[in-house]
N, C-alpha and C positions, 0 to 999 in steps of 0.2 A: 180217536182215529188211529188206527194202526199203520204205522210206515212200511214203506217198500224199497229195501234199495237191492237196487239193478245194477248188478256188475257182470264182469266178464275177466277172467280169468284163465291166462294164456302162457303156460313155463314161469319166467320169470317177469311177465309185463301184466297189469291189471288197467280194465279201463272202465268205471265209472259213472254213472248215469245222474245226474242230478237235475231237477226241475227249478224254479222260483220259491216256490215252498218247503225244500228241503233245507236242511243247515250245513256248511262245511262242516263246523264244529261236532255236530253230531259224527259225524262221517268219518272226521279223527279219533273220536274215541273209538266208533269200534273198529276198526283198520290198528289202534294200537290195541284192542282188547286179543282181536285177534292176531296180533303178531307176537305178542306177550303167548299168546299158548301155541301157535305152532313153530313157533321160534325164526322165522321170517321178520325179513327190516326192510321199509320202504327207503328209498331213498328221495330224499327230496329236493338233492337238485335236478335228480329228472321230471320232476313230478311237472305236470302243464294242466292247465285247464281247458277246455274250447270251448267257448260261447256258441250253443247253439239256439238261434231264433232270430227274431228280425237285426237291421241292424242299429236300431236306435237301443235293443237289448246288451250285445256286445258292445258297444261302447259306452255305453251306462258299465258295464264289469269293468272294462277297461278301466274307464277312471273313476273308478270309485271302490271296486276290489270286491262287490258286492252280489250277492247273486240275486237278492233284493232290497229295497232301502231301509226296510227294519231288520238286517241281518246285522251283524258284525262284520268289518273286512276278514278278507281270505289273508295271510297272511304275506308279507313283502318276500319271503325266500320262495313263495311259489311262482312259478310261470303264467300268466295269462298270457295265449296266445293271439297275437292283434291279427286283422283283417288281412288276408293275404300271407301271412308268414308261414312258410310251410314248418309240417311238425312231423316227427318221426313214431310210428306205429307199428309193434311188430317187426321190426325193419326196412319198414316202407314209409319213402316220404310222401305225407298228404299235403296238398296246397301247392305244390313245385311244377312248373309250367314247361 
């Protein structure tokens, strides 16, 4: 099966599409395959994730770091962003009431 990944790509901000059946780790290799050739570095303390789907999905990531139960954790210096905590996009904060 051939993968897809779906990104977006905006100046200096990228944002990410991942499903239950994708892998972070896949995901890291090519984000540094491609930063190795266009000479671009992510940074990763801004780096976040957002759980999108029900909410018994987001909090299974929440505390387990998994995007499903046969993946490996995402790793502790990345952000998962919890229920309600607003996150900044572009410039723009999402979640902030």
């Amino acid at each position: 099966m051939n993968k897809v990944l779906k990104a977006s790509l905006f100046a200096d901000d990228t944002t990410v599409y991942l499903s239950q059946e994708d892998s972070f780790q896949e995901l890291q290799a090519m984000l540094n395959m491609w930063c190795r050739a266009s000479g671009a570095k992510f940074n990763i303390a801004k780096t976040e994730i957002i759980p999108i789907g029900t909410p018994q999905h987001w909090r299974n990531m929440c505390e387990t770091r998994r995007l499903s139960p046969n993946q490996p954790p995402i790793p502790g210096d990345i952000h998962i962003v919890k229920d309600g905590e607003p996150t900044r996009i572009l410039g723009a904060w999402i979640g902030m009431a």
